[in-house]
N, C-alpha and C positions, 0 to 999 in steps of 0.2 A: 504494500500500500504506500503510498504516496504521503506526502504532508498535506498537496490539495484534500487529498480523500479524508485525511484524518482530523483535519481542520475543525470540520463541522460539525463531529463528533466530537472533540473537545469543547468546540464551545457551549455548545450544551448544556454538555455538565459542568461546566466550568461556571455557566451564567446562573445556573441553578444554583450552585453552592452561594453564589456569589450574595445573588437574590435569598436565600435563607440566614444569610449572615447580616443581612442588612435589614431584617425584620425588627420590628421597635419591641418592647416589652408588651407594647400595648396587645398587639397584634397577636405575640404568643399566648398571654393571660387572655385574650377571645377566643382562640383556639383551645386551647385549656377547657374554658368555660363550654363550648358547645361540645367537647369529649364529654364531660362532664354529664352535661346535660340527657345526651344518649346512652350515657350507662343508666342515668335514673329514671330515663323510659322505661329501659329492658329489665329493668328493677321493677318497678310499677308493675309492667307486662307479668313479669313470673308471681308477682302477690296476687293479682287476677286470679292466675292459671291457676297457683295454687290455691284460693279460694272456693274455684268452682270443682275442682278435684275434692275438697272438703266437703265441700255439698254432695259431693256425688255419695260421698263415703258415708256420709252420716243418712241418706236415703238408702241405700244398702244395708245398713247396720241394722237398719227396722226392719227389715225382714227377715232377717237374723233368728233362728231361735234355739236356743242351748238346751236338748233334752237328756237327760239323765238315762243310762243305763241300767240293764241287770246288772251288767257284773262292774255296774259302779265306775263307769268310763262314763265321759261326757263328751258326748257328740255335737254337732251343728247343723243344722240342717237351714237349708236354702230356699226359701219360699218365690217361685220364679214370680219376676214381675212382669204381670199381663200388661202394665201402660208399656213398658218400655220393647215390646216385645220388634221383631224386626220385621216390620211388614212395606 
């Protein structure tokens, strides 16, 4: 390769560094801040999720019923639910 060819390719990166180095504080502390920001959607998002996975869990637990055995083992049995069925 040539220095023509490789030229271009350096300045690129070169302008790139160049332009990150001459970023003010300000600029990084707003970049900061919208990271920031996107992590405490996807925070919010998973207290959702997990929410409604709690609901799910606590409407399955009522169906729930703990019956006792003969020989004194306790079992669980499953009461299928007709709303949620897959139609």
């Amino acid at each position: 390769m040539s220095y023509d060819d490789i030229r271009p390719i350096f300045e690129k990166y070169f302008n790139s560094n160049v332009a990150f180095l001459e970023k003010t504080k300000e600029q990084l502390e707003e970049e900061e801040s919208r990271a920031l920001k996107r992590k405490t959607k996807s925070s919010d998002e998973k207290a959702v999720e997990k929410q409604k996975l709690d609901e799910e869990v606590e409407e399955l637990k009522k169906h729930l019923q703990i019956v006792p055995n003969d020989d004194d083992d306790v079992y669980t049995r499953l009461h299928l639910l007709l709303s949620r069925s897959l139609l």
